[in-house]
C-alpha positions in Angstrom: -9.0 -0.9 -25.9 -6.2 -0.1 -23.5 -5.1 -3.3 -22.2 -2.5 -1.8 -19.7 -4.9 0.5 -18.3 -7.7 -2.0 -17.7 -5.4 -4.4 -16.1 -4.2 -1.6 -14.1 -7.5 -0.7 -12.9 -8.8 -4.2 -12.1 -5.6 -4.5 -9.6 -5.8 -1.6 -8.3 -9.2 -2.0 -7.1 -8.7 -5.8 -5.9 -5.4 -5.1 -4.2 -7.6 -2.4 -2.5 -9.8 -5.2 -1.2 -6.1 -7.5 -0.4 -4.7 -4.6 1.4 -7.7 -4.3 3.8 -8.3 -7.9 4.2 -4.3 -8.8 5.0 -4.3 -5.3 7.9 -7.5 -6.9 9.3 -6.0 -10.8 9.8 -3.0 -9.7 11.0 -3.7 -7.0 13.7 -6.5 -9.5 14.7 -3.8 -12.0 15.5 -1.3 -9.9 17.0 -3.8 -8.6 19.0 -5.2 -12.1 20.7 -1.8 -13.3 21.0 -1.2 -9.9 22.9 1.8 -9.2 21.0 1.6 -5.0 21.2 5.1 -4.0 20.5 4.8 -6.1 17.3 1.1 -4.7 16.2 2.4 -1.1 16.9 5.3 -1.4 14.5 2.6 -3.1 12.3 0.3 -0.1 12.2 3.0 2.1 10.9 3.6 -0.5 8.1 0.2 -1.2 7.4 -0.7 2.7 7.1 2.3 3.3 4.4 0.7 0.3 2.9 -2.5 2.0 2.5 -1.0 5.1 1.3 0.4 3.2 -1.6 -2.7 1.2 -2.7 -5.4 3.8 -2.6 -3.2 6.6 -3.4 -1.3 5.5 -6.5 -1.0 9.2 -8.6 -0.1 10.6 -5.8 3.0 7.8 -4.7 3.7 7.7 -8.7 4.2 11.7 -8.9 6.3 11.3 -5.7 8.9 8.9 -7.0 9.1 10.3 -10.6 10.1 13.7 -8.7 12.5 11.8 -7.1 13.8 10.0 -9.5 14.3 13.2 -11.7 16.1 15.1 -8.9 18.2 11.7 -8.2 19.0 11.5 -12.5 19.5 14.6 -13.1 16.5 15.0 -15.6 
């Protein structure tokens, strides 16, 4: 048993569920309290945020390439 891995796994796929629920409360809320500007700039947060949850290989290959090229490695 891979401990690691499993607890990877079960976060990943809950913080899937977090993600969606947090981006659906709060751009509900900005939008009755009309607040545009505010859920624009939101948006743009919240769809980074989503790239990061459901596309973890792909953010971790990103950042190790990074991180090489920044090291030196």
């Amino acid at each position: 048993m891979n401990f690691g891995q499993n607890l990877f796994n079960w976060f990943t796929s809950n913080a899937q569920s977090l993600v969606l629920m947090a981006i659906a409360i709060i751009g509900v809320y900005l939008g009755f309290k009309r607040e545009f500007s505010k859920l624009i700039g939101f948006l743009v947060i919240a769809i980074v945020a989503v790239g990061l949850v459901f596309n973890t290989a792909g953010v971790k290959d990103v950042l190790l390439n990074l991180f090489n090229r920044v090291m030196g490695a």
